[in-house]
C-alpha positions in Angstrom: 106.1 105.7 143.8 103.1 103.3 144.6 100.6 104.5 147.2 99.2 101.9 149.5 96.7 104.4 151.0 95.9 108.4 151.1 94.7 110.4 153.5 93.4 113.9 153.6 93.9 115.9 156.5 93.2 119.2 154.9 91.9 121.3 158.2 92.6 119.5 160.9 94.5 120.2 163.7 97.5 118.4 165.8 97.2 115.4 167.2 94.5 114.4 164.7 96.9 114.1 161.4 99.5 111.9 163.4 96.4 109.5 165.0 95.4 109.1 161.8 98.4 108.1 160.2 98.9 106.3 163.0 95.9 104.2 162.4 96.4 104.1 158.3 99.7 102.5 159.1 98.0 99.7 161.1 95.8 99.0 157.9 98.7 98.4 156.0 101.6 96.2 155.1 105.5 96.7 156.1 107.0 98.3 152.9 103.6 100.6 151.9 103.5 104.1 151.3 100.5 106.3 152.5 100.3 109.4 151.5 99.4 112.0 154.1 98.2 115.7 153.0 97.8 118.4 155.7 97.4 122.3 156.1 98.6 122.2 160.0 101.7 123.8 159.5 102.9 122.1 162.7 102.1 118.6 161.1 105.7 119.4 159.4 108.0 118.9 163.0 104.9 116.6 164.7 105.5 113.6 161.2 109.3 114.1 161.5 108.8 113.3 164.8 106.4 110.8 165.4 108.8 109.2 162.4 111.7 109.0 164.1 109.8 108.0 167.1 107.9 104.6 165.2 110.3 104.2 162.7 108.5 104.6 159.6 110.4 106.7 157.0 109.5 109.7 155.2 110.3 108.8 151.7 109.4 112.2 150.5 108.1 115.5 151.9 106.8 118.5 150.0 104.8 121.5 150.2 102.4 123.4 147.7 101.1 126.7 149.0 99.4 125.6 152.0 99.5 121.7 152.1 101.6 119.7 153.2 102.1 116.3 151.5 104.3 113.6 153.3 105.1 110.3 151.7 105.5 107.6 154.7 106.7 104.5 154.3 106.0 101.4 156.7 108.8 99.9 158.8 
Protein backbone atom coordinates (compact mmCIF):
# COMPACT_ATOMS: atom_id res chain seq x y z
CA UNK A 1 0.00 0.00 0.00
CA UNK A 2 1.15 3.57 -1.05
CA UNK A 3 1.27 6.22 1.64
CA UNK A 4 0.32 9.65 0.66
CA UNK A 5 1.33 11.14 4.04
CA UNK A 6 2.31 9.88 7.80
CA UNK A 7 1.67 11.21 10.91
CA UNK A 8 2.98 10.53 14.27
CA UNK A 9 0.79 11.01 17.11
CA UNK A 10 2.76 8.97 19.58
CA UNK A 11 1.66 10.85 23.10
CA UNK A 12 -0.95 12.80 22.37
CA UNK A 13 -4.22 12.76 23.68
CA UNK A 14 -7.97 12.82 22.17
CA UNK A 15 -9.15 15.21 20.20
CA UNK A 16 -5.59 16.01 18.95
CA UNK A 17 -4.98 12.65 16.80
CA UNK A 18 -8.49 13.06 14.98
CA UNK A 19 -7.74 17.12 14.29
CA UNK A 20 -4.81 16.12 12.88
CA UNK A 21 -5.91 13.61 10.60
CA UNK A 22 -8.53 15.75 9.97
CA UNK A 23 -6.21 18.40 8.64
CA UNK A 24 -3.72 15.68 6.76
CA UNK A 25 -6.75 14.65 4.87
CA UNK A 26 -7.30 18.22 3.69
CA UNK A 27 -3.59 18.21 2.30
CA UNK A 28 -4.35 15.41 0.24
CA UNK A 29 -6.09 13.90 -2.74
CA UNK A 30 -9.36 11.67 -2.86
CA UNK A 31 -8.00 8.01 -3.12
CA UNK A 32 -4.65 8.68 -0.63
CA UNK A 33 -3.73 6.83 2.29
CA UNK A 34 -2.22 8.52 5.41
CA UNK A 35 -0.94 6.68 7.81
CA UNK A 36 -1.77 7.62 11.38
CA UNK A 37 0.22 6.10 14.41
CA UNK A 38 -1.05 6.69 17.99
CA UNK A 39 -0.59 5.50 21.71
CA UNK A 40 -4.14 6.97 22.86
CA UNK A 41 -5.77 3.79 23.35
CA UNK A 42 -9.11 5.68 22.81
CA UNK A 43 -7.80 6.90 19.25
CA UNK A 44 -9.09 3.12 18.43
CA UNK A 45 -13.25 3.93 18.86
CA UNK A 46 -12.55 8.04 18.31
CA UNK A 47 -10.91 6.93 14.04
CA UNK A 48 -13.72 4.34 13.68
CA UNK A 49 -15.81 6.96 14.47
CA UNK A 50 -14.85 10.06 13.08
CA UNK A 51 -14.62 7.45 9.84
CA UNK A 52 -17.89 6.52 9.70
CA UNK A 53 -18.75 10.00 10.43
CA UNK A 54 -16.48 11.75 7.14
CA UNK A 55 -16.53 8.84 5.23
CA UNK A 56 -13.02 8.12 4.74
CA UNK A 57 -12.24 4.35 5.12
CA UNK A 58 -9.95 2.51 7.28
CA UNK A 59 -8.14 0.39 4.82
CA UNK A 60 -6.23 -1.30 7.60
CA UNK A 61 -5.90 -1.11 11.43
CA UNK A 62 -3.29 -2.67 13.61
CA UNK A 63 -1.67 -2.56 16.78
CA UNK A 64 2.06 -3.29 18.05
CA UNK A 65 2.43 -3.12 21.83
CA UNK A 66 1.35 0.21 22.54
CA UNK A 67 0.72 1.99 19.10
CA UNK A 68 -1.79 2.14 17.22
CA UNK A 69 -1.36 2.29 13.40
CA UNK A 70 -4.53 3.12 11.20
CA UNK A 71 -4.37 3.18 7.43
CA UNK A 72 -7.10 5.87 6.15
CA UNK A 73 -8.02 6.26 2.98
CA UNK A 74 -9.58 9.57 1.42
CA UNK A 75 -13.16 9.56 0.22
Amino acid sequence: MQVAKVLDCKGKCCPEPILDIKTAMGEVKSGDVVEMQATDAGSVADMASWAKRTGNTIVEQKQDGTVYTFYVKKK
